[in-house]
Each structure stands twice: as structure tokens, then as C-alpha cells.
C-alpha positions in Angstrom: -35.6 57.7 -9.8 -32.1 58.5 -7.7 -32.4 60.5 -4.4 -33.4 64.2 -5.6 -32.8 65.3 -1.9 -28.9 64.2 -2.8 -29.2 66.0 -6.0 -30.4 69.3 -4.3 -27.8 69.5 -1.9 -25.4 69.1 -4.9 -27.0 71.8 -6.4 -27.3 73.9 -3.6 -23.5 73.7 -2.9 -22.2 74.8 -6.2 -25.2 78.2 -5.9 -23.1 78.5 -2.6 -19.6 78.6 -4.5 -21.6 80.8 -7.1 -22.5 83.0 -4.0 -25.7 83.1 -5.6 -29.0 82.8 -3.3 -31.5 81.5 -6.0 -32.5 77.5 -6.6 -32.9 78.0 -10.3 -35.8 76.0 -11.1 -37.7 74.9 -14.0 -35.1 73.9 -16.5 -35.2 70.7 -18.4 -33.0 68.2 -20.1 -35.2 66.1 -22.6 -35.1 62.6 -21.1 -32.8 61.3 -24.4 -31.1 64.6 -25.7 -31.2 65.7 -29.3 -29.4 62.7 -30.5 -32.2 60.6 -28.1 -30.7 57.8 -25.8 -27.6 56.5 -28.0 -27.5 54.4 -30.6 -25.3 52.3 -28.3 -23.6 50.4 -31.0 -20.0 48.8 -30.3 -18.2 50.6 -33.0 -18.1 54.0 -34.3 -20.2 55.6 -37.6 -18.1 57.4 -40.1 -19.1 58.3 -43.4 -16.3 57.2 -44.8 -16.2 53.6 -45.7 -13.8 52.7 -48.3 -10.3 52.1 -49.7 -8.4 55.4 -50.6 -4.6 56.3 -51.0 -4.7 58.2 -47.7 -4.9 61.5 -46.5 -6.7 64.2 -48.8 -6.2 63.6 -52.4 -9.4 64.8 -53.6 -13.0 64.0 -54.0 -13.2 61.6 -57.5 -16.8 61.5 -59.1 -19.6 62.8 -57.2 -23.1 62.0 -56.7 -25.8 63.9 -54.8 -27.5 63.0 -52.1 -31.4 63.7 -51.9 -33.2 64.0 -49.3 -36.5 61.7 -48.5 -38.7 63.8 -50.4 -36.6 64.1 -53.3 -35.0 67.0 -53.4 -31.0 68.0 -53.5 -29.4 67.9 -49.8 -26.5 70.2 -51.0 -24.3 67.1 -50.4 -22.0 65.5 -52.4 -21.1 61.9 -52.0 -17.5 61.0 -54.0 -16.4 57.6 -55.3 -14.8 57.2 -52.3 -17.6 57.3 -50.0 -16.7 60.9 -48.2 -19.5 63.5 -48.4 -19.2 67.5 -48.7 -21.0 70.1 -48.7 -21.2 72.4 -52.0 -24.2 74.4 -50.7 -26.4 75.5 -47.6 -29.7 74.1 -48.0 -33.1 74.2 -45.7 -33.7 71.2 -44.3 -37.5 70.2 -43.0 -37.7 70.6 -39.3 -40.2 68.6 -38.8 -39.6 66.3 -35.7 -40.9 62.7 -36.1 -41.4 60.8 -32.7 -44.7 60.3 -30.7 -46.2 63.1 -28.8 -46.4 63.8 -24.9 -49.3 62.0 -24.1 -50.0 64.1 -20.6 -50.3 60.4 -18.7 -47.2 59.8 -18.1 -45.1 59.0 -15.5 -42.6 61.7 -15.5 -42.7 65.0 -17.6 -39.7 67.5 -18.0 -42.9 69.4 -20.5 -46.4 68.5 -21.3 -46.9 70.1 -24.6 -44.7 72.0 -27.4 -45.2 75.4 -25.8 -42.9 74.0 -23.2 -40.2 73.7 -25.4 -38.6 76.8 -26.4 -35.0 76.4 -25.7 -34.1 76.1 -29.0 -35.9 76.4 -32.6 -39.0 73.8 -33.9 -39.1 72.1 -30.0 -41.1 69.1 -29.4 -42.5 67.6 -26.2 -41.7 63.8 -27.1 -42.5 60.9 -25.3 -39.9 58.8 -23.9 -40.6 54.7 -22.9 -39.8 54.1 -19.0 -36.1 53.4 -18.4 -34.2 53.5 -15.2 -34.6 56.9 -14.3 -38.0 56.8 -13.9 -40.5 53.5 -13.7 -43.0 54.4 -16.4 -43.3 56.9 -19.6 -42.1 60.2 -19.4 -41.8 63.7 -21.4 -39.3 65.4 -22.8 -37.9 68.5 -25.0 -36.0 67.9 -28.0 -35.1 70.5 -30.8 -34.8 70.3 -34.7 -33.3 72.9 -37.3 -34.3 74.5 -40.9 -31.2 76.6 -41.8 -28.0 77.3 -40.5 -29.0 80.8 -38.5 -30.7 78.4 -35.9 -27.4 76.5 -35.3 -25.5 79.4 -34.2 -22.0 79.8 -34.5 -19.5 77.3 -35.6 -22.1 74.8 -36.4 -24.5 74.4 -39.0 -28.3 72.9 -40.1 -27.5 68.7 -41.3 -30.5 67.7 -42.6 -32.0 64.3 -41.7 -30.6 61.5 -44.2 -27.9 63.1 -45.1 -25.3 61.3 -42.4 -26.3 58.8 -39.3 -27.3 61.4 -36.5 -29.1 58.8 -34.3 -32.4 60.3 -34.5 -35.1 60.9 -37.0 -35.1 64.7 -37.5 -32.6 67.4 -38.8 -30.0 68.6 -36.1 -27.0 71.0 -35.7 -23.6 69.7 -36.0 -21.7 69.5 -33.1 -18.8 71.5 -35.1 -18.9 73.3 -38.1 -15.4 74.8 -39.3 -16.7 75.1 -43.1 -19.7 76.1 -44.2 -19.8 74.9 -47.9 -17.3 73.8 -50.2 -16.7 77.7 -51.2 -15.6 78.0 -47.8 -12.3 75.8 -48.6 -9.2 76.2 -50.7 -9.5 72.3 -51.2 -13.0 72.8 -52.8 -14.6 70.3 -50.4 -16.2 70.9 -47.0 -16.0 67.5 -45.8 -18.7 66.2 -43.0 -18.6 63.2 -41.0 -20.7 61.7 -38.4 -18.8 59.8 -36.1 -20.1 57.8 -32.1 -17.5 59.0 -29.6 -18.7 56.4 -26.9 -20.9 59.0 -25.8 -22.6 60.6 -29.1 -23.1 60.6 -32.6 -21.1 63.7 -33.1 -21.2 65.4 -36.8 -18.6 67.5 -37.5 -17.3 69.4 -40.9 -14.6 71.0 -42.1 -11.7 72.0 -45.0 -10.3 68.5 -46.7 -6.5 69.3 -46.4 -3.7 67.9 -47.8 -2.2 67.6 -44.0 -5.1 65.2 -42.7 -3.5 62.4 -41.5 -6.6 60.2 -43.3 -9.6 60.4 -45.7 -11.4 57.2 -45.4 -11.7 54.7 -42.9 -9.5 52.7 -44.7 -6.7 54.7 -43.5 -6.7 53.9 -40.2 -5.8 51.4 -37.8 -8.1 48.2 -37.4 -11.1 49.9 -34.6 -10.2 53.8 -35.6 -12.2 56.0 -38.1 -11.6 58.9 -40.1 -13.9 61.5 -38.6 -13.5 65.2 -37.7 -14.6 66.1 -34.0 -15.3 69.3 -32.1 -11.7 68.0 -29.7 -9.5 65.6 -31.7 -7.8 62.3 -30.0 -4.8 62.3 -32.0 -4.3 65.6 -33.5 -5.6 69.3 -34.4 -8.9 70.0 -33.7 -11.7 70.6 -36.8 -9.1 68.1 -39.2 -9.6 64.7 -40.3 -7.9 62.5 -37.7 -8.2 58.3 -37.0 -10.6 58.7 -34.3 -11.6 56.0 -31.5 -13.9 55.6 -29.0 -13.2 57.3 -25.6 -15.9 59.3 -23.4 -14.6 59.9 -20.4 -16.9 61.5 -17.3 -14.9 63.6 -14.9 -11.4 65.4 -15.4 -10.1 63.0 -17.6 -6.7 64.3 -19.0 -7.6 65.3 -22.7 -5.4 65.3 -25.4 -7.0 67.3 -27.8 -10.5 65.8 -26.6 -9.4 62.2 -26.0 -8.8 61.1 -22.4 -5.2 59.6 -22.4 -4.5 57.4 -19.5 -1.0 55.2 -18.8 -1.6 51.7 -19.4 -1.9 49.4 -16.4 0.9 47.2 -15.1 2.3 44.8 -11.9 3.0 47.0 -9.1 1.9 47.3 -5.5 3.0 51.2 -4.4 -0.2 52.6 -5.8 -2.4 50.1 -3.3 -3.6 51.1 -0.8 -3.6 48.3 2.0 -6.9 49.6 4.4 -9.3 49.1 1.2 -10.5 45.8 1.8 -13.8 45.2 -0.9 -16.4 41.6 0.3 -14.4 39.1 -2.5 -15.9 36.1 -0.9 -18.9 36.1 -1.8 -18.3 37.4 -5.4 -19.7 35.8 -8.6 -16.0 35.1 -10.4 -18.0 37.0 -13.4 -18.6 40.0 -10.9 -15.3 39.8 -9.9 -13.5 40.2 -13.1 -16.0 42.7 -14.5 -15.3 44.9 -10.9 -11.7 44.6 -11.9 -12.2 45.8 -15.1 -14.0 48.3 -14.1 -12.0 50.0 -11.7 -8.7 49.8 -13.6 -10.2 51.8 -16.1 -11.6 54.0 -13.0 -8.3 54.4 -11.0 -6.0 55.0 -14.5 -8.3 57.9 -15.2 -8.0 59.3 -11.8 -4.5 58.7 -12.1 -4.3 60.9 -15.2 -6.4 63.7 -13.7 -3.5 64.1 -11.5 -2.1 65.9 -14.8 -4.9 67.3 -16.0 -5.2 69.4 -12.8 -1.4 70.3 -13.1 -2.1 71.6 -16.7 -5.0 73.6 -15.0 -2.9 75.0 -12.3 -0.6 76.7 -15.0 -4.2 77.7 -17.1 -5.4 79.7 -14.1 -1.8 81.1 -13.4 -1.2 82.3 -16.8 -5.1 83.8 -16.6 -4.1 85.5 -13.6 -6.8 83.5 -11.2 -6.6 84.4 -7.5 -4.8 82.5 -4.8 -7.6 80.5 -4.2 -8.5 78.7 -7.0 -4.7 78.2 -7.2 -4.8 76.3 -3.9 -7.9 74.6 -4.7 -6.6 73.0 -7.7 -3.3 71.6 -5.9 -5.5 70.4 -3.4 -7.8 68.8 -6.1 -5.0 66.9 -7.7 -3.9 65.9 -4.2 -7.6 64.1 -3.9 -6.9 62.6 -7.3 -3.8 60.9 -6.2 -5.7 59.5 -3.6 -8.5 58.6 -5.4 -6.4 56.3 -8.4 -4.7 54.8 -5.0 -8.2 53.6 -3.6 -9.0 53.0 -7.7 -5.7 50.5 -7.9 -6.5 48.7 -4.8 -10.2 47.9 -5.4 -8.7 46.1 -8.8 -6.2 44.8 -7.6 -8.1 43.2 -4.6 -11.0 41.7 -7.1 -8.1 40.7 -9.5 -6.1 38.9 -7.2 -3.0 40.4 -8.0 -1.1 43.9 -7.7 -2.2 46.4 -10.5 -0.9 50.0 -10.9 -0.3 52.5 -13.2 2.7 52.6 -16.0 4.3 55.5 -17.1 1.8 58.3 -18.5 3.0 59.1 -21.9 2.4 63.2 -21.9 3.6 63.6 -25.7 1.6 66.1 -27.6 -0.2 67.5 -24.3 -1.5 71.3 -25.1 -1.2 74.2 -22.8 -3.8 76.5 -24.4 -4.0 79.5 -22.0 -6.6 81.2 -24.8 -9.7 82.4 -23.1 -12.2 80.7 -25.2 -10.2 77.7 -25.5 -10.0 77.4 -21.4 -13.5 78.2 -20.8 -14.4 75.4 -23.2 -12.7 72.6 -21.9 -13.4 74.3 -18.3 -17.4 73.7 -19.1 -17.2 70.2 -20.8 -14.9 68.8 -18.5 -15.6 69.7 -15.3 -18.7 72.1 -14.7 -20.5 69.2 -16.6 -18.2 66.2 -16.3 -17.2 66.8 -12.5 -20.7 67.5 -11.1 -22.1 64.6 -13.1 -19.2 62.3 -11.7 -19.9 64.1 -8.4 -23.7 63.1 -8.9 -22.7 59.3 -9.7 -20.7 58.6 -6.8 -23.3 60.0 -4.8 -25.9 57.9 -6.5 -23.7 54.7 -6.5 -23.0 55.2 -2.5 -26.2 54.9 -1.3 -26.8 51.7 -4.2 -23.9 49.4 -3.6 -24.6 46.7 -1.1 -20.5 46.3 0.0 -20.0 48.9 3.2 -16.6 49.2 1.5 -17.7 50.4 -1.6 -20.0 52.4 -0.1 -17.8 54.3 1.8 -15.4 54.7 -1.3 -17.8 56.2 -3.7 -19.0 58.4 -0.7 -15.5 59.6 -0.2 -15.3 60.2 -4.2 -18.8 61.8 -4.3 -17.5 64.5 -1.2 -14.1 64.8 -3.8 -15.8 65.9 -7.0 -18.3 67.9 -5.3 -15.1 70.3 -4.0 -13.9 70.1 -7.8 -17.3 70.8 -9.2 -17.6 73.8 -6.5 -14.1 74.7 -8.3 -15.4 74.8 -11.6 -17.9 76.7 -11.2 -16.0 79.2 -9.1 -13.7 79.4 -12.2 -15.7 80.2 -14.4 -17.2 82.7 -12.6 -14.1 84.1 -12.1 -13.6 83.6 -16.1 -17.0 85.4 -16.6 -16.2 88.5 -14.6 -16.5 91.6 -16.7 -16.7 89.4 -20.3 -18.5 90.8 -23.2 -21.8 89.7 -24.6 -19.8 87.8 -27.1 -18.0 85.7 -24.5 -20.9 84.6 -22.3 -22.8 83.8 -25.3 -19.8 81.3 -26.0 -19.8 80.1 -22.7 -23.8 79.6 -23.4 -23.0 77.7 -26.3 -20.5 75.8 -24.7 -22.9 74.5 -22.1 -25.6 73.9 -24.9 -23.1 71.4 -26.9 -21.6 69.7 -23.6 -25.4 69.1 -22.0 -26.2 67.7 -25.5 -23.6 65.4 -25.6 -23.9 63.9 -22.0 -27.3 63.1 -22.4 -26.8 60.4 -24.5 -26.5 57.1 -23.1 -22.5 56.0 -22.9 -21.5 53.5 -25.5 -20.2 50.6 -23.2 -20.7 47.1 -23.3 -20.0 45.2 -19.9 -20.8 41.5 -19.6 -22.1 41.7 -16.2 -24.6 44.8 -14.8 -25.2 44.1 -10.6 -26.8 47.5 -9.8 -25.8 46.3 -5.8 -21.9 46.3 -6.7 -22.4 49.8 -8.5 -22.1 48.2 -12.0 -24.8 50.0 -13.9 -25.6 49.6 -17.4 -25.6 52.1 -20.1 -29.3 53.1 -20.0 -28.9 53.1 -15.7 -25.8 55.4 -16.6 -27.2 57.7 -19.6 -30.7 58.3 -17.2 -29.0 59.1 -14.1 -26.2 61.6 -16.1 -29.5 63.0 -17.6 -31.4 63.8 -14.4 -28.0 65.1 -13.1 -27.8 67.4 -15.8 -31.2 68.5 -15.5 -31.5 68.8 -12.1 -28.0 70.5 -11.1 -26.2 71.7 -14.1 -28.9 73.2 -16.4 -30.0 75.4 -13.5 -26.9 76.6 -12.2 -25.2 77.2 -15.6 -28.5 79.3 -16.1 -28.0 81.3 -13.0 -24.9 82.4 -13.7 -25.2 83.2 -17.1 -28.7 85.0 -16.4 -28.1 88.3 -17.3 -30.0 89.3 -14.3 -29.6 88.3 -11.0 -32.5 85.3 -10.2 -34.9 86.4 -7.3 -34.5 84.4 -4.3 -37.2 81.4 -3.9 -37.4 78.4 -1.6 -35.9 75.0 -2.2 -38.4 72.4 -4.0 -37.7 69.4 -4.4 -40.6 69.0 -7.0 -39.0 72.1 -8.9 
């Protein structure tokens, strides 16, 4: 298990940017998320499989889909292989995985009565994995009907699409309901791994979709409609790929867009000098790998604070958090610098960033849209990047690299404190309506970074900081559970928490 001391004091700085007094305790993340620990699988799911004349000419035939036991789904699978949905249905919530046993290990609950988050929970048990060193228990959550789901998503009963686990779950977007919901006729649904999660989406077929099958797209793309699109308008059919980014990526309508590496030494930094010496070659190039990807995502948080910066001015934010995020894109120069020069040193030759290509960036100064992307990206993303540096400083074996995800944990924990200040500041005086979003929000974003990240590196050296996806996916999860479950429920309490004393059992 990683340092819960650490973990605490990351939670206790963001209730002191909250001004809040309380150490929520108590709340749980189940050890693999609805969607349990990733499928993990090197290329993406899409119900769409086969040839088609391209973007939405129409569903030809039509077969329906039953379910296990033999009755109608409500799903319609064309010719073509694309499914939509011509009615709601109930689906069986019945969640099949092994019970808590009460001996394990590690146990976010220890029976169903534990689990009441969400509709039909069950206390599951989980095998050991790198979190902990034995079993443990967790919470995961089902669905019968649509009502359950909430808003903007609906009920997907199990066999219907792949949803990577064995039980009926809400979609992760919903912008149809049924078929009658479309002028096209069809509610189409996909379910589609974003690196991160199996994420099922539906929506209106429209002639405008830029594909309808798989066939489509480019060679390692898939037609698949997601809650934030990489190439185009969100809740349409768009040639998705694979890219889950942790931190403040800059998104592009969901996707993090980063400039593509090239041969130049202004972006290294000359004091950051990593042990190479002693390396594994294998090591070495996998490092390298690694932290290009690392430093070109810092690099493009650069402009995905700027694009913030004008959010919080045109939603009239105080001086503050203006400063604070000029001063946070500052640390991101800094941080592809260090980024750049780590890869450069374990490739053996200058690398630095190209030219950012910034076509088809949004500025979305809508409430709901800001506070959105304000929750996924950096109330979760940030204080879970903030929690892996922090992790990966006291792991890593190199004084150098110690010292450089220490610097990068201190970073994120000032962005993290700023994202949760923000939203605070987003929060002040909203409706019912909106906090209930902002709820949602965090419900959808926890879900999704509890999964395991889909990555595939050839070498995993826990004492260089490179962990594997199940090291990754347990450490995001106690992260989530042990800082932002409990402050996102402090704030959106709607009663101040009493005061209680820190625990690091809590």
C-alpha cells in the first residue's frame, strides 16, 4: 500500500484551500470501479465492426438482440453491425462476482449494507494486486431502469455491448434515449476503451457524423460516440483513438492533443542529470519513452491553463485564481523543461517539443461545460497526478528522479488546491440543479479513473518509477478514495461536516 500519511497531507491541503475544517472520512472507491480493473486490451471495443459507405446512411435489416435469459434487450443490431435502441427496457440488476468474504486483507465495505452509493450495491471481492498484498473488498453498483442512471445517461443491460464487467451499468453518456428520441430513427450506442475505460455512449445517427462503422476510419481509430470527443462534437459519431491522459492535459473536445516531439536543445534543461550508467539499455529506452510522452503533455498544459485563464475571466473569478493559474502554467513550462531533459538525457540525443497544432481548440465559457471539464481534469486528474508524483518520489531509487517527481508532486498539489478553490468559487450560490451536476460529474470522472490505464510498456522497474498498469490503476484508486471522494463530498455536503480528528485508518 503507498504512504497514507502522504495521502493525508494531500488531503488535508486541498480541505485547507476548501477552508473547510473536517477530514471527511468513510468514503470508498470499490477497489476496480464499476467497469472493474480494465479490460486492458491494446486496442479499442466498438460495436461497430464492418464495411459501410461512411457516415450515417441508415440502419439496413435489423435483428434483435436478447438478452441471456431470452428475452428482447430493446436493441437493434443492423446488417452493418451498429446497434440502437428502439425501446427502454429493464435490465436484471443482479451483480455476478464473488462476495466479501470478511477475511481479507483490505476492505473499503464488509457486506452489501455498505454499499449504498448508488442503486443494487455489492460488497465484491477483489484478488490482491499492488495496492494492497492480499484480498480485499469493495463497492460496485448495477442498474434496472433508466431512473437509476440519472440524467444524460441511461440503464445498458449486460450483453447487450462489451462493458468489461458482468452486470448491467449506466452509460457514461446518453444523448438519446430511444430511437423515438431521433429524427434519424436510430439511437445509436457504442461501447468503446478510451485507454482508461470501456466507455458506452449513445446518441442521434446523423447525416453529419464523420463515420458509421469502424470501417470508416483510419487503420487504429473506431467509430464510437464518447461523453468528450477527440476529433469533433461531443455526443456524435467520431473516429475515436486511444488517449487517457492524467493531469491537465490540453483537451480537444476530450482528447489530450500534444505537439509531436522533434531535435532541439532550448527546452533542456542542463542541471538535470538522471544515473544513465548503470541503466539496462531496455530501461533506458523505455525511460525515454516515457518521459517524452510526460514532458509533451506538460508542454501542452501550458495551453490548457491559458484557455483556463480566459474561462475564469469570462466567469468573472477573483484576482486570485487569476494569478494562480498564470503561475500554474509558469510551473508547467518548467515541468516539460525538466520532462525534455530527462528524455533527452536517457535517449542520448536532444528532444523537444514541435509546434502545438491549436486548430479546433474550444473556448466554452458555459457554466456546466467549465465545471465539467474543471472536475474531470483537474479536481480528479490533478490531485491524482499530484498523488503519483508523490508516490513515485519516495519509490524511485535515482536521487535525481526523486527530487524531480518531488518537485512535480509540490506543483500539482498548488494546481489541485486551485481546482478545488475554483470550483468552490463555481459552486457559490448555485441551484440544487447545478451541484447535483457537479455531483454527477464527480460520479462519472471517479468511475472512469478507477479503471486500470490501458498501456502496454515493455519494461515495468518499480525503482525507476516505471509502474505497470495494475501498479498505476491501484494507486489512482486509493488516491481517489482516499483524497478525492472525501473532499468532493465535503464540499458538496449540503451541510457543513462537523469537525473530527485526522485518522489515518479513516
Amino acid at each position: 500500500m503507498h504512504d497514507r500519511l502522504a495521502f493525508l497531507s494531500l488531503r488535508l491541503s486541498i480541505f485547507a484551500a476548501l477552508g473547510l475544517s473536517a477530514i471527511a472520512c468513510g468514503s470508498t472507491v470499490d477497489g476496480g470501479g464499476e467497469g472493474g480493473a480494465g479490460s486492458g486490451a491494446s486496442s479499442s471495443t466498438s460495436t461497430s465492426s464492418s464495411s459501410s459507405s461512411g457516415g450515417s446512411s441508415g440502419c439496413v435489416g435489423g435483428t434483435p438482440i436478447l438478452l441471456a435469459d431470452g428475452t428482447d434487450s430493446g436493441y437493434i443490431r443492423c446488417d452493418d453491425g451498429t446497434i440502437h435502441r428502439a425501446a427502454a427496457v429493464a435490465c436484471d440488476p443482479t451483480i455476478q462476482a464473488a462476495a466479501c468474504e470478511g477475511t481479507e486483507m483490505y476492505k473499503d465495505c464488509t457486506s452489501d449494507a455498505d454499499c449504498t452509493a448508488k442503486p443494487h450495491g455489492k460488497c465484491i471481492h477483489h484478488d490482491g494486486n499492488f495496492e494492497v498484498p492480499g484480498p480485499s473488498c469493495g463497492c460496485v453498483y448495477s442498474c434496472a431502469n433508466d431512473a437509476e442512471c440519472g440524467a444524460d445517461s441511461v440503464c445498458v443491460c449486460q450483453g447487450v455491448v462489451e462493458n468489461d464487467v458482468s452486470w448491467s451499468r449506466c452509460s457514461a453518456i446518453a444523448k438519446c434515449a430511444t430511437d423515438a428520441d431521433c429524427a434519424s430513427g436510430e439511437c445509436g450506442i457504442t461501447s468503446f476503451n478510451d485507454g482508461c475505460f470501456q466507455q458506452i455512449g449513445l446518441a442521434c445517427r446523423a447525416d453529419t457524423d464523420t463515420c458509421r462503422v469502424d470501417a470508416d476510419c483510419m487503420a487504429g481509430s473506431s467509430c464510437a460516440t464518447l461523453p468528450y470527443s477527440t476529433v469533433g462534437e461531443a455526443g456524435t459519431f467520431n473516429c475515436e483513438t486511444q488517449n487517457c491522459a492524467i493531469g491537465r492535459p490540453l483537451l480537444v473536445a476530450g482528447a489530450a492533443r500534444t505537439a509531436p516531439a522533434s531535435n532541439r536543445v532550448d527546452w533542456i534543461l542542463a542541471e538535470i542529470t538522471p544515473d544513465t550508467e548503470t541503466l539496462d539499455p531496455a530501461v533506458r529506452t523505455a525511460l525515454a519513452e516515457a518521459w517524452t510522452e510526460i514532458a509533451a503533455l506538460e508542454h501542452a498544459s501550458v495551453a490548457s491553463f491559458a484557455r483556463f485563464t480566459l474561462q475564469l475571466m469570462a466567469l468573472g473569478a477573483p484576482p486570485e485564481l487569476l494569478f494562480a493559474a498564470q503561475q500554474a502554467a509558469a510551473d508547467e513550462v518548467e515541468h516539460a523543461r525538466v520532462g525534455y531533459a530527462l528524455a533527452s538525457r536517457y535517449a542520448d540525443r536532444p528532444i523537444g517539443p514541435s509546434k502545438l497544432d491549436l486548430t479546433g481548440v474550444p473556448l466554452d465559457t458555459d457554466l456546466r461545460v467549465v465545471l465539467g471539464s474543471l472536475i474531470e481534469e483537474a479536481c480528479v486528474g490533478e490531485t491524482i497526478g499530484a498523488a503519483e508524483a508523490l508516490a513515485l518520489a519516495g519509490m524511485v531509487r535515482d536521487p535525481v528522479l526523486g527530487q524531480v517527481h518531488a518537485r512535480i508532486a509540490e506543483d500539482e498539489q498548488r494546481h489541485a488546491e486551485l481546482a478545488w478553490r475554483t470550483l468552490r468559487f463555481l459552486l457559490a450560490g448555485a441551484d440544487e440543479d447545478t451541484r447535483r451536476f457537479a455531483r454527477a460529474a464527480f460520479d462519472r470522472a471517479i468511475e472512469a479513473a478507477s479503471a486500470d490505464p490501458s498501456i502496454r510498456r515493455a519494461v515495468v522497474a518499480e525503482d525507476v518509477g516505471l509502474l505497470s498498469s495494475k501498479q498505476l490503476g491501484a494507486l489512482r484508486r486509493q488516491a481517489l478514495r482516499d483524497v478525492v471522494r472525501p473532499c468532493a463530498d465535503a464540499l458538496l455536503a449540503p451541510v457543513a461536516a462537523p469537525i473530527v480528528s485526522a485518522d489515518l485508518n479513516a
